[in-house]
C-alpha positions in Angstrom: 4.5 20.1 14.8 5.6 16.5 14.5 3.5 15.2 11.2 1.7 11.4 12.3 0.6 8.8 10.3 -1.3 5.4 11.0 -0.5 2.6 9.1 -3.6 -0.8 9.5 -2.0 -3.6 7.5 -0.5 -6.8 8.2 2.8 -7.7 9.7 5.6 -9.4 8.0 7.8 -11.1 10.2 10.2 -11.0 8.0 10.3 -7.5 7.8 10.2 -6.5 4.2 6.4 -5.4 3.7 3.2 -4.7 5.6 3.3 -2.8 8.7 7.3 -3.1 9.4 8.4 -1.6 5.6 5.3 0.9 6.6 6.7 2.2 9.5 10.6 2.3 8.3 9.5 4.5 5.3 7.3 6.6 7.7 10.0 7.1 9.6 12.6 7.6 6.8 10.2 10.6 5.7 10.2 12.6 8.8 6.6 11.2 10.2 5.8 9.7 13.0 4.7 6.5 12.3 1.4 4.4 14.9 0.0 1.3 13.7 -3.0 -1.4 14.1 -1.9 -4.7 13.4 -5.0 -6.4 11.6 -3.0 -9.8 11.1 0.2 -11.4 11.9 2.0 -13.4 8.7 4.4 -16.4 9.7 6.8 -14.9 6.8 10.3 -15.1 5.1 11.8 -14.1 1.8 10.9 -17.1 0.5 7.2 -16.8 1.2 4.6 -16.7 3.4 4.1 -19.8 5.9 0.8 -19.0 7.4 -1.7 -15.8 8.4 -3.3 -15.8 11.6 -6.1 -13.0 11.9 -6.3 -10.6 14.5 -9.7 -10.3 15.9 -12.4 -7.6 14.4 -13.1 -6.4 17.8 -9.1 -6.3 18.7 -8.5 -4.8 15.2 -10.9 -1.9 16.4 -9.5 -1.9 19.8 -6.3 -0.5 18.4 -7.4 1.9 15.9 -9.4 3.5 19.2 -6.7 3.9 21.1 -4.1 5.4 18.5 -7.0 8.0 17.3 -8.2 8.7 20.8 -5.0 10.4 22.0 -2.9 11.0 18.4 -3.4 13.6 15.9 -3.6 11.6 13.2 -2.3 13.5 9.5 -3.2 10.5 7.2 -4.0 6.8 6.9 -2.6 4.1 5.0 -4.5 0.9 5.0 -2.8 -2.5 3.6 -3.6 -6.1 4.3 -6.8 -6.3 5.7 -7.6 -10.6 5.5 -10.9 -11.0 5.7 -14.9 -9.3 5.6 -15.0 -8.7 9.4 -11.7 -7.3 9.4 -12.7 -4.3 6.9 -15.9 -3.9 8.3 -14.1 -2.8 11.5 -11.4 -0.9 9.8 -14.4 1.0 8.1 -16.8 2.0 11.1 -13.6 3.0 13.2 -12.5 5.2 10.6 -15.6 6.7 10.0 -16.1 7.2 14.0 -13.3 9.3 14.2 -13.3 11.2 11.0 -9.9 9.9 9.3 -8.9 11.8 6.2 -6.2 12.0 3.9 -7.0 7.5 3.4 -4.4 6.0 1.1 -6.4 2.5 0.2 -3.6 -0.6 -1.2 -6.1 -3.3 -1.5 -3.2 -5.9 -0.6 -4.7 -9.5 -2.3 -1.6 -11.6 -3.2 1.8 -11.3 -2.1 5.0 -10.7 -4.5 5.7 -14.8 -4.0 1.8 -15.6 -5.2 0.5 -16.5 -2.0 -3.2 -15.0 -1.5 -3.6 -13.0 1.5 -7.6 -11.7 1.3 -9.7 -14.1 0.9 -12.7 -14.0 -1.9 -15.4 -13.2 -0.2 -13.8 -9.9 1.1 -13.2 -8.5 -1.5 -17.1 -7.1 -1.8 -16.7 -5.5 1.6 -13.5 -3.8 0.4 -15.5 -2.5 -2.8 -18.5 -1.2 -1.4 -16.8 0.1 2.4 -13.4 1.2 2.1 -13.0 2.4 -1.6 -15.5 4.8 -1.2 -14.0 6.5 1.7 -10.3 6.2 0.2 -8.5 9.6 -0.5 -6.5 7.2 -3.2 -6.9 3.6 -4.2 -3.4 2.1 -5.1 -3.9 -1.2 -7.0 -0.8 -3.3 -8.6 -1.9 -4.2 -12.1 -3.5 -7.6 -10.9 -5.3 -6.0 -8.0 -7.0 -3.8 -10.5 -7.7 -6.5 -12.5 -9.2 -8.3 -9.2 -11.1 -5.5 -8.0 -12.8 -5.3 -11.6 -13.2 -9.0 -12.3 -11.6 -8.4 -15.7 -8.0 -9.5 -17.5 -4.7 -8.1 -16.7 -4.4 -4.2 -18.6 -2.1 -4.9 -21.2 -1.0 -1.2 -22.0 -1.6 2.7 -20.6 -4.8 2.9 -22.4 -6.2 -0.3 -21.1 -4.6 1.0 -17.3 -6.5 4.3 -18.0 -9.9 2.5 -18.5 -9.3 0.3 -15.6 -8.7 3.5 -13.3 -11.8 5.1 -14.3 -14.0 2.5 -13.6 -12.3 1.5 -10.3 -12.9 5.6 -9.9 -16.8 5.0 -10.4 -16.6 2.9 -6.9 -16.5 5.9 -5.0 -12.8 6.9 -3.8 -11.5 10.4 -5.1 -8.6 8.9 -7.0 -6.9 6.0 -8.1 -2.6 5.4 -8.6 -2.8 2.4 -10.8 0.9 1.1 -10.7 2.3 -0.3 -13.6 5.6 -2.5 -11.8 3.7 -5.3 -13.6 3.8 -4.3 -17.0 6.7 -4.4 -19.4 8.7 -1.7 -20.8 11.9 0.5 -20.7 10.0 2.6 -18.2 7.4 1.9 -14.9 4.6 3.8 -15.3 2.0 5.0 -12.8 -1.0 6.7 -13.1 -2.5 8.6 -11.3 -6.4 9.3 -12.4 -9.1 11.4 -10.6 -12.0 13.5 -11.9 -9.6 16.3 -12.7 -7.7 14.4 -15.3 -4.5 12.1 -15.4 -1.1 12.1 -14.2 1.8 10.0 -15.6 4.2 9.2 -13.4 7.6 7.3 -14.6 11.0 6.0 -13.6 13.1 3.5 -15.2 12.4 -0.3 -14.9 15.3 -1.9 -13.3 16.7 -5.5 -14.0 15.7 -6.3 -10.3 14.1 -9.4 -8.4 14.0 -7.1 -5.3 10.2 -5.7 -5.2 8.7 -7.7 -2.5 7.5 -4.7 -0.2 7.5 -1.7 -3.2 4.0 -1.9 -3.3 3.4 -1.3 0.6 6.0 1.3 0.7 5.0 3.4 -2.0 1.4 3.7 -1.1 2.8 4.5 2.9 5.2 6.9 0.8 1.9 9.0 -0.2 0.2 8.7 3.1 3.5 10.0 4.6 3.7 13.1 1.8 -0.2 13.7 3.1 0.4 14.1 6.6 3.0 16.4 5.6 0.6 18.6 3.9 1.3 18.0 0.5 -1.6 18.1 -1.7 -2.1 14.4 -3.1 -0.3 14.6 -6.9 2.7 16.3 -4.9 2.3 13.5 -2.7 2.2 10.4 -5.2 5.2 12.2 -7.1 7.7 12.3 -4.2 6.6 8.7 -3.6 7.4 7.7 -6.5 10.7 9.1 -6.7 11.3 7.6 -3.2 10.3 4.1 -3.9 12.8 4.3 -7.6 15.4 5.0 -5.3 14.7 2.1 -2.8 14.7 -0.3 -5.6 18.1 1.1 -7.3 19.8 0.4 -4.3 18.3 -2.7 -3.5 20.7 -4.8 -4.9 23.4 -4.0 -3.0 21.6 -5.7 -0.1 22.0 -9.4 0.6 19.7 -11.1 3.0 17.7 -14.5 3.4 17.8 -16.6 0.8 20.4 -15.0 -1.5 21.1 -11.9 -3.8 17.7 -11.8 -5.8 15.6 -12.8 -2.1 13.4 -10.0 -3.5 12.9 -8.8 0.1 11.8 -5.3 0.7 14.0 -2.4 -1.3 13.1 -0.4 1.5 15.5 -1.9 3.8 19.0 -0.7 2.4 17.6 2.9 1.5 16.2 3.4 5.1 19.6 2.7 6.5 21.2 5.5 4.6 18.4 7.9 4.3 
């Protein structure tokens, strides 16, 4: 039996995150990838140009139709804009039942443009953490989601899991791309205890998309039946490879475009 996922982010028209690097690395992991398009990004790899919002009512529209007649494995949610937009995402998820919900609260893109606005991210706190399988923050989403300063080391990444923990979801991958260091370090943090998961830190401007893959990465190891640390492991392992061979991949607006890793490891998956 053919494992699915869903992906409900945004798309990047220039192909390097949101729903397209989604369904490449679905695809690239032997799912079959759906999707619900909750915006549409006017995007390069030199930034993003403009967002245009897809309609709450649209938004849940789609997720009907791709639950209704799919046998959805796992979700991965990304870019969700605005209040309405999660709202939506919420109640149709909970109308059908989802499980296995990888949560990457998507709030600024690699170039520093913003993509949720403020007064959304309440509505992604109180209704979609709490039903997340894993929440995947970067290290500034964390510190978003908390309304606190960037974590400085492991410990302070720890402490900012477990209180992002305390907001409901089952677990949290904190990812570390952000820090500094001979390695990248992720952790992974649920009531049972910790996981540290590492790879070396490349000399790479190419990480525009990581974030989007690796959480669709887990989502993709879910609906495969792998239980979730089995899951965020082979992710991670995936994701280290994307971005070692990323350089060797020249497109838009030269060598270090940093647009999506994902793209020269799909083609020779």
């Amino acid at each position: 039996m053919t494992a699915i996922a869903v992906t409900i982010a945004g798309s990047d028209s220039g192909g390097g995150a949101g729903i397209q690097a989604d369904l490449k690395t679905f695809a690239a992991l032997g799912v079959y990838g759906a999707s619900v398009i909750a915006a549409v990004t006017a995007q390069n790899t030199r930034g993003v140009a403009g967002i245009h919002d897809v309609p709450a009512d649209f938004i849940a529209a789609q997720l009907d139709a791709v639950f209704s007649d799919l046998d959805v494995c796992a979700v991965k949610i990304g870019m969700l804009s605005n209040a309405p937009a999660i709202v939506s995402v919420a109640d149709g998820l909970a109308r059908h039942r989802a499980h296995s919900i990888v949560l990457d609260p998507v709030m600024v893109a690699t170039s520093g443009d913003r993509l949720l606005k403020p007064d959304a991210i309440d509505a992604l706190r109180t209704r979609l953490i709490p039903m997340a399988l894993v929440l995947t923050p970067n290290l500034p989403e964390a510190a978003a989601l908390l309304d606190t300063s960037i974590a400085a080391d492991e410990a302070a990444m720890l402490s900012q899991a477990r209180r992002l923990l305390a907001l409901g979801g089952r677990a949290v991958l904190i990812k570390g791309g952000h820090a500094e260091g001979a390695q990248s370090v992720d952790l992974l943090v649920s009531a049972e205890g910790a996981e540290r998961l590492t790879a070396p830190r490349f000399a790479t401007r190419n990480t525009h998309g990581t974030g989007c893959t690796l959480s669709s990465a887990v989502a993709a190891g879910l609906a495969k039946g792998l239980p979730l640390v089995e899951a965020a492991r082979a992710a991670k392992r995936y994701v280290t490879s994307a971005i070692a061979a990323a350089d060797r991949l020249c497109i838009g607006s030269g060598e270090a475009s940093s647009h999506g890793p994902v793209h020269h490891f799909y083609r020779h998956w």
